[in-house]
Backbone as a printed PyTorch tensor [residue, N CA C, xyz], in Angstrom:
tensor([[[ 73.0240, 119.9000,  65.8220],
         [ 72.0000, 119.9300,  66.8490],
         [ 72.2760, 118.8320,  67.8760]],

        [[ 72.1320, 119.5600,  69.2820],
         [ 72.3190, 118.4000,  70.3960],
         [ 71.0460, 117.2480,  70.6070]],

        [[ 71.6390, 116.1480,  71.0080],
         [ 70.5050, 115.2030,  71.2720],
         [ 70.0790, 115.3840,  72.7230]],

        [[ 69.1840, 115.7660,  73.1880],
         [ 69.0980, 116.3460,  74.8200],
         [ 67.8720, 114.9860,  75.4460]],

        [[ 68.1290, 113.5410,  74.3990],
         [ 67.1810, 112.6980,  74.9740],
         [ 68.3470, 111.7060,  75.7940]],

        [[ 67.6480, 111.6900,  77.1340],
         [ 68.7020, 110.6420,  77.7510],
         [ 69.1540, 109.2300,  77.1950]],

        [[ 70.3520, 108.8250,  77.2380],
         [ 70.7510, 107.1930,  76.5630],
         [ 69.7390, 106.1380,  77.2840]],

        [[ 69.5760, 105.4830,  76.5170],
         [ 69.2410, 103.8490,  76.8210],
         [ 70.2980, 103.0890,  77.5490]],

        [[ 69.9430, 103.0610,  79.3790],
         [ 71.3730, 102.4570,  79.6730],
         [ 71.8500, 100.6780,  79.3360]],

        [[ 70.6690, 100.0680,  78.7150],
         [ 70.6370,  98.6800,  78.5020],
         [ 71.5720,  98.5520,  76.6150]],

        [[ 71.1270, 100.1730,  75.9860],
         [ 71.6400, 100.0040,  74.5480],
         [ 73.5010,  99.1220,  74.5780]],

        [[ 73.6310,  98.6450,  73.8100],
         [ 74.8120,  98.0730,  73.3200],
         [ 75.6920,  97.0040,  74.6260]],

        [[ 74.6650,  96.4670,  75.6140],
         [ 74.9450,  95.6290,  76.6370],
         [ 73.7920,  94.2120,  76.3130]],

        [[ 74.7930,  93.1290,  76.2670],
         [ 73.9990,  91.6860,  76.2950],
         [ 73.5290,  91.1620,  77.8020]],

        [[ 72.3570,  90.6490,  77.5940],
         [ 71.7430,  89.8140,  78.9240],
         [ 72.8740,  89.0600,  79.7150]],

        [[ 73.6280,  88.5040,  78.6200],
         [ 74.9100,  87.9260,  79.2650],
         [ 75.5230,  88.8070,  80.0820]],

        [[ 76.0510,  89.7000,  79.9270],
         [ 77.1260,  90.7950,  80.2930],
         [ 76.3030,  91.0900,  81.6920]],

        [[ 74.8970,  91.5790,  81.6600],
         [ 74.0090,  91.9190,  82.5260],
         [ 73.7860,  90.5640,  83.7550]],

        [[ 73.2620,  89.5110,  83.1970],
         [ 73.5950,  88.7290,  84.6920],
         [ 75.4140,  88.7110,  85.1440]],

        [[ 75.8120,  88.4200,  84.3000],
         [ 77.2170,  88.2550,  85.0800],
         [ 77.7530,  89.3060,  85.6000]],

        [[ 77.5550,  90.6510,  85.5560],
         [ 77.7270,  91.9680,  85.9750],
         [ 76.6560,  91.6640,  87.8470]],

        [[ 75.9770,  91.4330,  87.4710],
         [ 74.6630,  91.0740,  88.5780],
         [ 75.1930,  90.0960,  89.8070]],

        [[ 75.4390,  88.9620,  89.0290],
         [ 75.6540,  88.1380,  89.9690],
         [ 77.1830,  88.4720,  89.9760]],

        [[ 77.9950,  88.9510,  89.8510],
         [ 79.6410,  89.3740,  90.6260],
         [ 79.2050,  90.1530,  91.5020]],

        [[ 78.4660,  91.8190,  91.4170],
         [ 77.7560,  92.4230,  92.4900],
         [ 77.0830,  91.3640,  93.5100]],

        [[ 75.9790,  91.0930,  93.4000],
         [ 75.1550,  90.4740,  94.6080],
         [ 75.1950,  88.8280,  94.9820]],

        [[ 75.3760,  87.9370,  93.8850],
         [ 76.1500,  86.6610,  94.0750],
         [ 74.5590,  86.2720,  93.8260]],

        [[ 74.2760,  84.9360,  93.4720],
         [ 73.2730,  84.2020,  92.8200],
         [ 72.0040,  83.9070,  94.4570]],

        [[ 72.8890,  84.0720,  95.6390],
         [ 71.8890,  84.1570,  96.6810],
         [ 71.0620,  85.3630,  96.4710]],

        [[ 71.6800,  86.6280,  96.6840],
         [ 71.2120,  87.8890,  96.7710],
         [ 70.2390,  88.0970,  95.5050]],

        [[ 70.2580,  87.7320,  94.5420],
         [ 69.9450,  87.3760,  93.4690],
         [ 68.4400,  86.4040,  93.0840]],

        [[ 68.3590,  85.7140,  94.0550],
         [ 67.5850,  85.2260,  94.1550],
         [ 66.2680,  85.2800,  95.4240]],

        [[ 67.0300,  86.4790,  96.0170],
         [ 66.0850,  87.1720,  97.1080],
         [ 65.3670,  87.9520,  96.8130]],

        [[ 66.2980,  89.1110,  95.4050],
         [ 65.4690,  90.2290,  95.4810],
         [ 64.8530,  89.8800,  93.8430]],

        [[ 65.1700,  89.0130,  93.3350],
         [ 63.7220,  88.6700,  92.2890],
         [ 63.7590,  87.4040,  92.4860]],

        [[ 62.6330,  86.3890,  92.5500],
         [ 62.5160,  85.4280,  93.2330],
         [ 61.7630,  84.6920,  92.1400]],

        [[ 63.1760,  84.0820,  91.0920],
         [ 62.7880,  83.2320,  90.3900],
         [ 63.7350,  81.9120,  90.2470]],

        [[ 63.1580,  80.7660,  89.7560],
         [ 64.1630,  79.6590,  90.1160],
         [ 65.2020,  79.7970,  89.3690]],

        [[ 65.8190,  80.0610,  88.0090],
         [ 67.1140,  79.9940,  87.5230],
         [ 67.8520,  80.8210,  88.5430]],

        [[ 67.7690,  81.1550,  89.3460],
         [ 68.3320,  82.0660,  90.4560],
         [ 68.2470,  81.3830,  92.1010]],

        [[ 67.9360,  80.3250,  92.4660],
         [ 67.4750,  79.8100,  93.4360],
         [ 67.4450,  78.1400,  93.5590]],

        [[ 67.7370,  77.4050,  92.4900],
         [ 67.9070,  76.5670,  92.4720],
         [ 68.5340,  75.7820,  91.3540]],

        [[ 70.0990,  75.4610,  91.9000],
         [ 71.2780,  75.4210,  91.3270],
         [ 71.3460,  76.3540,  90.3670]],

        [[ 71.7640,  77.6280,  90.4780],
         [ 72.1690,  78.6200,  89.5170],
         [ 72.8170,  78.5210,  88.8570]],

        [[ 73.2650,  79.2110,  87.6240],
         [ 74.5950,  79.1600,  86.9920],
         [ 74.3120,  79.8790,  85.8690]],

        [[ 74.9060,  81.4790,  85.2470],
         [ 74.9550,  81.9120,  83.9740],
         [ 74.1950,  81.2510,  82.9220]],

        [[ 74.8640,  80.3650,  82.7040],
         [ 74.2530,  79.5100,  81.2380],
         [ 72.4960,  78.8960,  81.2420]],

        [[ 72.3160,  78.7190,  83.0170],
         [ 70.9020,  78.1870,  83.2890],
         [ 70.0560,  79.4600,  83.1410]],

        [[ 70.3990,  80.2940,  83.9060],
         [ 69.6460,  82.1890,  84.5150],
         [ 69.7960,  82.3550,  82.3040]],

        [[ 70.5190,  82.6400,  81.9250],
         [ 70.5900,  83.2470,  80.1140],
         [ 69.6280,  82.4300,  79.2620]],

        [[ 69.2950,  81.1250,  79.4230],
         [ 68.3710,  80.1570,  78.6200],
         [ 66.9140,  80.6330,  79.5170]],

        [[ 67.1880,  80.0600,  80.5470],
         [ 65.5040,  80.4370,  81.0790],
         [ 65.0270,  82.7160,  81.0680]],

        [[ 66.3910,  83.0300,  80.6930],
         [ 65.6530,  84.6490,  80.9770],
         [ 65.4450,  85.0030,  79.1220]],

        [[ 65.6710,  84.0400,  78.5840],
         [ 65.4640,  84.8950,  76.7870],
         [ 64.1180,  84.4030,  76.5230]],

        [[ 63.8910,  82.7990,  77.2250],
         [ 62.6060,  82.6360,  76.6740],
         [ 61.4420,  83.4280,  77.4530]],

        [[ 61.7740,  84.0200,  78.5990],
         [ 61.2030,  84.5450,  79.7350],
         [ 61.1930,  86.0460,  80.0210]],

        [[ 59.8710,  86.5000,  78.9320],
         [ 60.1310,  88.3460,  78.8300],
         [ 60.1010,  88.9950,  80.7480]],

        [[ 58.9190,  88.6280,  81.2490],
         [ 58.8660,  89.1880,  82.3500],
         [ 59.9080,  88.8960,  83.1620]],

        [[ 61.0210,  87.9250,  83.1130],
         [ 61.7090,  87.9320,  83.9280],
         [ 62.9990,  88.4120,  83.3830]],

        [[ 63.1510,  88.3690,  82.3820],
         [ 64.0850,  89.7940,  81.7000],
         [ 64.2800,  91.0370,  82.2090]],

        [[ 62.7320,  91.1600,  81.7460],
         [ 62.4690,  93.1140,  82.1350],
         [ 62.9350,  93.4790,  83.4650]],

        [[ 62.5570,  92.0650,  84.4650],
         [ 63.2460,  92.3370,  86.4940],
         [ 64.2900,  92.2250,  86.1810]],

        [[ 64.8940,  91.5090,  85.4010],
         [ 66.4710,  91.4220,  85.6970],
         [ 67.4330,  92.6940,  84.9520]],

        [[ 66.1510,  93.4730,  84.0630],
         [ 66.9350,  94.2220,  83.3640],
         [ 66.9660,  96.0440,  84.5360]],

        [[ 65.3000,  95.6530,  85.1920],
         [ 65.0650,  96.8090,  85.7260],
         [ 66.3940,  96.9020,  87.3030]],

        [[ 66.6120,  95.6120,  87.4910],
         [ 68.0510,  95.8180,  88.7040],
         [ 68.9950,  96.2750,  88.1460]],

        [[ 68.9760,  96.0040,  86.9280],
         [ 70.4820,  96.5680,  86.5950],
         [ 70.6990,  97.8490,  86.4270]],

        [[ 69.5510,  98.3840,  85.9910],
         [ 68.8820,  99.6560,  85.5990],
         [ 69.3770, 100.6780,  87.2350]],

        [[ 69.1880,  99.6460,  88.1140],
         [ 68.7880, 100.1970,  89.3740],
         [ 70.5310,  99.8490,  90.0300]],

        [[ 70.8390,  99.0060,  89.7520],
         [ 71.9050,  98.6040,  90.2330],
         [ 73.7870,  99.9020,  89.6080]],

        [[ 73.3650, 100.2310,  88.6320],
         [ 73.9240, 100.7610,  87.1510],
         [ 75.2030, 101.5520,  88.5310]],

        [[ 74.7450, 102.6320,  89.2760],
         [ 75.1510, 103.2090,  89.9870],
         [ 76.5020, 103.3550,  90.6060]],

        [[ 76.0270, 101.9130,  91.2670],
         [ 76.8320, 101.0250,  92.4030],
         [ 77.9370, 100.2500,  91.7860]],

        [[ 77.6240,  99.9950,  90.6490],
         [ 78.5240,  98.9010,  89.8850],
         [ 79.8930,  99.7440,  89.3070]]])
């Protein structure tokens, strides 16, 4: 029997993989325009954006819903 439910495009991808996928696309400026939070806006860097987005559900879910949105283009 076929599975006719669409994939989870976030299944078997880390937050890691997901900002750094993010910020190579749009760069930590662009990044910080279109969700407008400080690990993104003031002094950025992977390792800062990955600590402040695990303890930080709502700003997960934005960073997860660009990618979601971004998936396309990339």
């Amino acid at each position: 029997m076929e599975n006719n439910k669409p994939k989870d495009p976030l299944h078997g991808i880390t937050l890691q993989k997901i900002v750094e996928q993010l910020e190579a696309f749009y760069g930590f400026d662009t990044l910080g325009e279109l969700i407008n939070i400080k690990c993104f806006n003031d002094n950025p860097s992977v390792k800062s954006s990955l600590t402040f987005l695990r303890k930080t559900e709502w700003a997960r879910k934005k960073v997860e819903q660009l990618y979601i949105r971004t998936l396309p283009k990339l």
